[in-house]
N, CA and C atoms as an extended XYZ file, in Angstrom:
306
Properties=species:S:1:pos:R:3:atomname:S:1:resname:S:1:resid:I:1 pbc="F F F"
N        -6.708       69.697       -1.840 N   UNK     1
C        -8.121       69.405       -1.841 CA  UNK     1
C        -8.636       69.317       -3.271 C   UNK     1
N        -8.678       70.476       -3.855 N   UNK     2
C        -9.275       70.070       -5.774 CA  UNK     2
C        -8.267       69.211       -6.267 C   UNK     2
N        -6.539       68.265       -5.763 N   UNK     3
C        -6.339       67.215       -6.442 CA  UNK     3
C        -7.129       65.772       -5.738 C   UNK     3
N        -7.889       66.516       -4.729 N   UNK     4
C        -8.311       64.943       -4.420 CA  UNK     4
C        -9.453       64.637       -5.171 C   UNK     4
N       -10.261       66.103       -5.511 N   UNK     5
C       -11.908       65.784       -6.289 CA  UNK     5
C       -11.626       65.821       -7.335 C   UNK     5
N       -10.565       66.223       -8.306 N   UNK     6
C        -9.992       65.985       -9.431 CA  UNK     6
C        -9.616       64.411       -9.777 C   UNK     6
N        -9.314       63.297       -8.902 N   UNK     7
C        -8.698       62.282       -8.702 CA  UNK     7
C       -10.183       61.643       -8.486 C   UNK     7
N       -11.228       62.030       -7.409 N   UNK     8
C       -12.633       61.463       -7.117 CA  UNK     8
C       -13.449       61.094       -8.590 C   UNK     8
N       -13.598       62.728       -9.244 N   UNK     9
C       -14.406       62.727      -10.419 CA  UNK     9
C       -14.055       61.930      -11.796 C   UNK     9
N       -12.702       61.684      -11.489 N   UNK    10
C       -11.880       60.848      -12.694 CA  UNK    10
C       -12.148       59.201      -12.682 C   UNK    10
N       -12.133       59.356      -10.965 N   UNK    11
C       -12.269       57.306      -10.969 CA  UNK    11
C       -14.143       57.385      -10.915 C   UNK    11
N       -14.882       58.468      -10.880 N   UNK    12
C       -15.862       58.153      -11.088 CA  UNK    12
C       -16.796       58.226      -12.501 C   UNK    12
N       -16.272       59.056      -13.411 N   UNK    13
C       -16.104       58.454      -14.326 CA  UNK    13
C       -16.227       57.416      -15.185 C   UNK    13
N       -14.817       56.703      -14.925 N   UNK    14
C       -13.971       55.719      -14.982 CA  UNK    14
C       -15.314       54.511      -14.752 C   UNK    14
N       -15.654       54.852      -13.472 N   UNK    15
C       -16.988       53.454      -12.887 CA  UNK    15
C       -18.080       53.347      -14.070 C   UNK    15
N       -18.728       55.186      -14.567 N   UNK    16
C       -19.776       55.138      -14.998 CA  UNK    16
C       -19.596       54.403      -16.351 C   UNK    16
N       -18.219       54.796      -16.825 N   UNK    17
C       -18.392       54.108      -18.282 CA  UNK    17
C       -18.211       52.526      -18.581 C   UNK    17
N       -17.410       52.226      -17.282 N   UNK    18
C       -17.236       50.638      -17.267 CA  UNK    18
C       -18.507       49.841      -17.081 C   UNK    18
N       -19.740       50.989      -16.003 N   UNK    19
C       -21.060       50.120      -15.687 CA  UNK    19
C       -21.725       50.131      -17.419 C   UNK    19
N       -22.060       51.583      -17.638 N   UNK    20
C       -22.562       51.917      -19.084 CA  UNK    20
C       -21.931       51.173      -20.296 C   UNK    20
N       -20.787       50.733      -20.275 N   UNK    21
C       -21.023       49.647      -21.577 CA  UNK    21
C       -20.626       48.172      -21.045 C   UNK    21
N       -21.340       47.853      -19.932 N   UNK    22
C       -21.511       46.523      -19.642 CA  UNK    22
C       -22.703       45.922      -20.479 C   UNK    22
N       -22.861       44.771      -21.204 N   UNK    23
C       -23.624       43.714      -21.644 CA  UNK    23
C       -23.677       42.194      -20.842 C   UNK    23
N       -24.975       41.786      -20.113 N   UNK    24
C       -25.241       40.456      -20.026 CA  UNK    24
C       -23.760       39.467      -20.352 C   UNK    24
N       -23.661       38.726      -20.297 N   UNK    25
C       -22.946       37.487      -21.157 CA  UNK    25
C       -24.229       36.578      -21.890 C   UNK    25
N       -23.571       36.341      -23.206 N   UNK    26
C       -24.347       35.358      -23.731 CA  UNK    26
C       -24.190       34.145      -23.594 C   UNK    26
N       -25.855       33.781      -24.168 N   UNK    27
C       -25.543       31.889      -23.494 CA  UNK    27
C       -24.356       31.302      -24.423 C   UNK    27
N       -24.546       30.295      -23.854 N   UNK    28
C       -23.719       29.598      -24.834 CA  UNK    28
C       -24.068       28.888      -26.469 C   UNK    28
N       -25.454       28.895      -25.902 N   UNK    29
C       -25.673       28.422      -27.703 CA  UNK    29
C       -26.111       29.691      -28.212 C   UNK    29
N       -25.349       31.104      -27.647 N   UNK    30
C       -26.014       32.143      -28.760 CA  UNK    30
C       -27.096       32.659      -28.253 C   UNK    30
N       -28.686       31.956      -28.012 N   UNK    31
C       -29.688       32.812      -27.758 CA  UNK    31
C       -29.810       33.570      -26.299 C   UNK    31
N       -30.529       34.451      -26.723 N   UNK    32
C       -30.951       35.239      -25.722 CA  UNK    32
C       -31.885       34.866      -24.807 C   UNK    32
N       -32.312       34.993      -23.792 N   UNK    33
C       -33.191       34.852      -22.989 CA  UNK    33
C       -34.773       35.564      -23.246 C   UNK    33
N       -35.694       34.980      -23.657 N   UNK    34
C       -37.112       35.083      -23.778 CA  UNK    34
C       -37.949       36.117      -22.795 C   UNK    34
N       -38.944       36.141      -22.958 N   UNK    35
C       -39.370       36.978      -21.963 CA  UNK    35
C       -40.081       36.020      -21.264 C   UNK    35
N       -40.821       34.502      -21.637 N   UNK    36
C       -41.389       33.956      -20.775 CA  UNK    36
C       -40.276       32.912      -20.247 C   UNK    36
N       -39.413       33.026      -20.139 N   UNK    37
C       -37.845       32.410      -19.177 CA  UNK    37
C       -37.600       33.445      -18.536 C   UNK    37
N       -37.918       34.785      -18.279 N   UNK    38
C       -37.567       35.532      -17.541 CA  UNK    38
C       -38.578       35.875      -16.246 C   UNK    38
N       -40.034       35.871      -17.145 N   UNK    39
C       -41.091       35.325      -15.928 CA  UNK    39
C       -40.928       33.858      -15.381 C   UNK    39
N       -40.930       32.621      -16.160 N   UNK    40
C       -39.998       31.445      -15.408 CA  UNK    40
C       -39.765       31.708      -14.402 C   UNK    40
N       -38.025       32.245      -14.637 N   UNK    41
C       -37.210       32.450      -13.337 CA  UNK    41
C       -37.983       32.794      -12.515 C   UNK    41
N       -38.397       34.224      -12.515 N   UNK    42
C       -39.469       34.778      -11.524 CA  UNK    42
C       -40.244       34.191      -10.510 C   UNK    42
N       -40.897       33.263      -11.122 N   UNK    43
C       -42.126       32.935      -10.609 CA  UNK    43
C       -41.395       31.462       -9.560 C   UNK    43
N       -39.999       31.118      -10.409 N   UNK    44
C       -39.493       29.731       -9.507 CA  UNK    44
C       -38.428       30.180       -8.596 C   UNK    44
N       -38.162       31.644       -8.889 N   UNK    45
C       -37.329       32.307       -7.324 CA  UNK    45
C       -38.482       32.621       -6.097 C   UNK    45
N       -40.020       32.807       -6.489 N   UNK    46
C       -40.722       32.950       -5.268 CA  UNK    46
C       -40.450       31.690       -4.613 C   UNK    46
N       -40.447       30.447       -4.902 N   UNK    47
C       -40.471       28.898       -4.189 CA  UNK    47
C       -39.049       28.751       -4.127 C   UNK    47
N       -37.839       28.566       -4.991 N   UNK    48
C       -37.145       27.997       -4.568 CA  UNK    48
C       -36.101       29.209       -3.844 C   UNK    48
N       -36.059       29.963       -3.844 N   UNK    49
C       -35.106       30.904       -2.822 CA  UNK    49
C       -35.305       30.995       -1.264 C   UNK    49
N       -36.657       30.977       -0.880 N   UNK    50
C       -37.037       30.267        0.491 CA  UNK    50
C       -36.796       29.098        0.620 C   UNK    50
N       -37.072       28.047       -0.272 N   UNK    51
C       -36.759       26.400       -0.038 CA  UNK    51
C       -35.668       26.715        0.383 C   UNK    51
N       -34.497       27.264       -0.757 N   UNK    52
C       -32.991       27.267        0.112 CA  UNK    52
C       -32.568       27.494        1.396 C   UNK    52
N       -33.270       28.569        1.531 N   UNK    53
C       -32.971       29.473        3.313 CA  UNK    53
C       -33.925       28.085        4.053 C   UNK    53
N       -34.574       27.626        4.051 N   UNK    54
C       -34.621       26.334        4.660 CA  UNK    54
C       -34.319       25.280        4.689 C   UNK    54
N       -33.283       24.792        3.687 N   UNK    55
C       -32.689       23.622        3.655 CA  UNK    55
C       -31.377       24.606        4.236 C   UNK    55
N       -30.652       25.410        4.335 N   UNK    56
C       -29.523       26.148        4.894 CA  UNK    56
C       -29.484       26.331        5.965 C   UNK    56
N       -30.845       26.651        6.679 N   UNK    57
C       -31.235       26.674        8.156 CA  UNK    57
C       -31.237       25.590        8.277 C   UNK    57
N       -31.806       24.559        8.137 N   UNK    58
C       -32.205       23.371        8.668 CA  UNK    58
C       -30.608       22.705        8.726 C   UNK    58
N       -30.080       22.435        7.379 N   UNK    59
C       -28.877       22.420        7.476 CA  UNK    59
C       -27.917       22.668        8.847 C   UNK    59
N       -28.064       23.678        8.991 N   UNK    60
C       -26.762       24.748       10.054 CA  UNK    60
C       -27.381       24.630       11.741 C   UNK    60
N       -28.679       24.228       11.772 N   UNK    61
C       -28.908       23.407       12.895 CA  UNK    61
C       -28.488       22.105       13.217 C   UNK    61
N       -28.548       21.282       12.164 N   UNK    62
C       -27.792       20.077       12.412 CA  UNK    62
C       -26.620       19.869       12.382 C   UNK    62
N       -25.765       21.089       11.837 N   UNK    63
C       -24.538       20.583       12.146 CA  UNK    63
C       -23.937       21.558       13.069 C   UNK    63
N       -24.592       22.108       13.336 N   UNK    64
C       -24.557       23.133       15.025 CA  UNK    64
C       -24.851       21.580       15.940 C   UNK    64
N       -25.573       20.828       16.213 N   UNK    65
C       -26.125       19.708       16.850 CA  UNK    65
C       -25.152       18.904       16.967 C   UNK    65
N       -24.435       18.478       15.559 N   UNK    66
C       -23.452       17.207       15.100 CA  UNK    66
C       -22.056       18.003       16.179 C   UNK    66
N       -21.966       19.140       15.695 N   UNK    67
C       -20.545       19.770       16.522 CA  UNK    67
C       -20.782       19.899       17.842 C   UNK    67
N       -21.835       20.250       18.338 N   UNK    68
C       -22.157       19.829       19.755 CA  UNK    68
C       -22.301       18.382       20.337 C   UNK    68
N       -22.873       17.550       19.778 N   UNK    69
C       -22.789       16.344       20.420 CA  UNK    69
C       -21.402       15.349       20.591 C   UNK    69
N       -20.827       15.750       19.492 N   UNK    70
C       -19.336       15.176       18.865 CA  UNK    70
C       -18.269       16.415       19.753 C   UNK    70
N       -18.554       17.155       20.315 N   UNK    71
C       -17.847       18.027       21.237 CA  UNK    71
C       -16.423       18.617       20.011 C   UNK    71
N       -17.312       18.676       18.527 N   UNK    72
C       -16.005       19.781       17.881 CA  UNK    72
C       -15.255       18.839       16.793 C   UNK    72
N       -15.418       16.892       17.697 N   UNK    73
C       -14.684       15.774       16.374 CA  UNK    73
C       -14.821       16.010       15.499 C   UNK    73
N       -16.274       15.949       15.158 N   UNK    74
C       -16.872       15.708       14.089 CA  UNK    74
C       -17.223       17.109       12.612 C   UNK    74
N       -15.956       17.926       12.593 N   UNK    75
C       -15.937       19.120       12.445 CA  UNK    75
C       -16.130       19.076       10.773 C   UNK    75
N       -15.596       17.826        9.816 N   UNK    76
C       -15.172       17.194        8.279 CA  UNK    76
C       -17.096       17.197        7.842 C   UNK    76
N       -17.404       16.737        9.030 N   UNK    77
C       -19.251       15.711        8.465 CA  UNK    77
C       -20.281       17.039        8.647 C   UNK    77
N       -19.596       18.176        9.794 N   UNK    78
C       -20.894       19.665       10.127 CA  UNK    78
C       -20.368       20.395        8.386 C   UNK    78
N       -19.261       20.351        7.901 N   UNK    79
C       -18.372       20.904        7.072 CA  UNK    79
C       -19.633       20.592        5.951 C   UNK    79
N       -19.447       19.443        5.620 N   UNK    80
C       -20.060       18.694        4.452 CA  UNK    80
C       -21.667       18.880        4.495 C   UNK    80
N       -22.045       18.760        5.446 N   UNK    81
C       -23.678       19.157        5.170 CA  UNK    81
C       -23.596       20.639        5.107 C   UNK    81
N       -22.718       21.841        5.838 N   UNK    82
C       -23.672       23.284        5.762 CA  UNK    82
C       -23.234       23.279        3.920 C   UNK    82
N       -21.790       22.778        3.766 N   UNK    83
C       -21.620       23.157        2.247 CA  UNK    83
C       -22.780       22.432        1.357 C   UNK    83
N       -23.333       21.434        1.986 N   UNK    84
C       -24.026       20.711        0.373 CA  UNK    84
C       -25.589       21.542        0.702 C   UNK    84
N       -26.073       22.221        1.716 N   UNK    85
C       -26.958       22.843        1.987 CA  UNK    85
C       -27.294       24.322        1.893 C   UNK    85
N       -25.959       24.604        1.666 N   UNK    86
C       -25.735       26.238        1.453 CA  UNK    86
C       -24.968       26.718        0.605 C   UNK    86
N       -24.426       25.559       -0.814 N   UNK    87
C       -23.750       25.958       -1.491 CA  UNK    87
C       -24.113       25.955       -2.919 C   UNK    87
N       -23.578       26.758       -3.725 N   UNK    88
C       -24.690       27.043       -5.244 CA  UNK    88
C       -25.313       27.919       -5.340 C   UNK    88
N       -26.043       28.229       -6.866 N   UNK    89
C       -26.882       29.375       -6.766 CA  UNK    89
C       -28.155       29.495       -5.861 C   UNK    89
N       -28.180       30.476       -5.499 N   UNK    90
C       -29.688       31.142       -4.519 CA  UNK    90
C       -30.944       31.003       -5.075 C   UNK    90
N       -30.468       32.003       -6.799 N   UNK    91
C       -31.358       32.409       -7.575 CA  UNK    91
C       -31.282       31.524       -8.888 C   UNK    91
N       -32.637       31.525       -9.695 N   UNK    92
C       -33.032       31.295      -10.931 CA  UNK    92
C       -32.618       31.939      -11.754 C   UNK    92
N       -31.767       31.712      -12.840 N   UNK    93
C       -31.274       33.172      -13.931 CA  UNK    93
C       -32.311       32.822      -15.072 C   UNK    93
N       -33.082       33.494      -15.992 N   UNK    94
C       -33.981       33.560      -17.292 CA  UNK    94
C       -32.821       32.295      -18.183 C   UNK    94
N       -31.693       31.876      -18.317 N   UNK    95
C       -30.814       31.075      -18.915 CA  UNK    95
C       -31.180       29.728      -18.222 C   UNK    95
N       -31.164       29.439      -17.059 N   UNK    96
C       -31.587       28.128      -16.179 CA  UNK    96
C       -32.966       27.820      -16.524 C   UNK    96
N       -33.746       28.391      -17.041 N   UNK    97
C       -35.202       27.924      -17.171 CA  UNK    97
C       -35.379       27.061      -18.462 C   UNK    97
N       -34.662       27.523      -19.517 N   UNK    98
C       -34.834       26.528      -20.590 CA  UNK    98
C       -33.726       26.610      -20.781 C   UNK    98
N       -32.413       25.268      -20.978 N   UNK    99
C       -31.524       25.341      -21.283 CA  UNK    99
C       -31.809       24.643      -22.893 C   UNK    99
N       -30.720       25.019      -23.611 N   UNK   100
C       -30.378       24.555      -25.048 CA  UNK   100
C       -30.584       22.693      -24.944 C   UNK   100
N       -31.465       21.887      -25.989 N   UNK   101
C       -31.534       20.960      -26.184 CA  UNK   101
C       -30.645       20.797      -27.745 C   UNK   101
N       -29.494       19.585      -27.701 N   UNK   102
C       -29.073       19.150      -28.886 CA  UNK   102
C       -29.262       18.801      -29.533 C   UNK   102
């Protein structure tokens, strides 16, 4: 029993220091993210994170519909819409709001 909480407290630990010196990744041209790209994001995850869940729903009804009417054929075309409707980011990151101009 104390080698198992001996073994517990070690990999936990182990977690805290791996979370504690985690850093972001930086962009790629170097800068950091602003504070008004971080309200940005914010304010364009209230609209577009629901848009998604409704183009994903709407999506996954029609090809719930397509696989029902096609009795299962048509399995390549239900494939292709839930993926182009439900695939990608959810969310806005403070980096997506202003990207680097060259």
């Amino acid at each position: 029993m104390r080698k198992q909480r001996v073994v517990s407290l070690g990999l936990g630990a182990i977690l805290l220091a791996g979370c504690a010196t985690h850093r972001n990744p930086v962009a790629a041209d170097g800068r950091a993210p602003a504070t008004d790209d971080e309200v940005g994001a914010i304010v364009a995850d209230v609209w577009y994170t629901p848009g998604r869940a409704l183009l994903c729903g709407g999506t996954a009804i029609i090809a719930g519909v397509v696989m029902t009417v096609t009795l299962g054929q048509s399995y390549e075309s239900a494939s292709e819409l839930m993926h182009g409707g439900c695939s990608g980011p959810w969310i806005v990151r403070p980096a997506d709001v202003r990207q680097a101009v060259p």
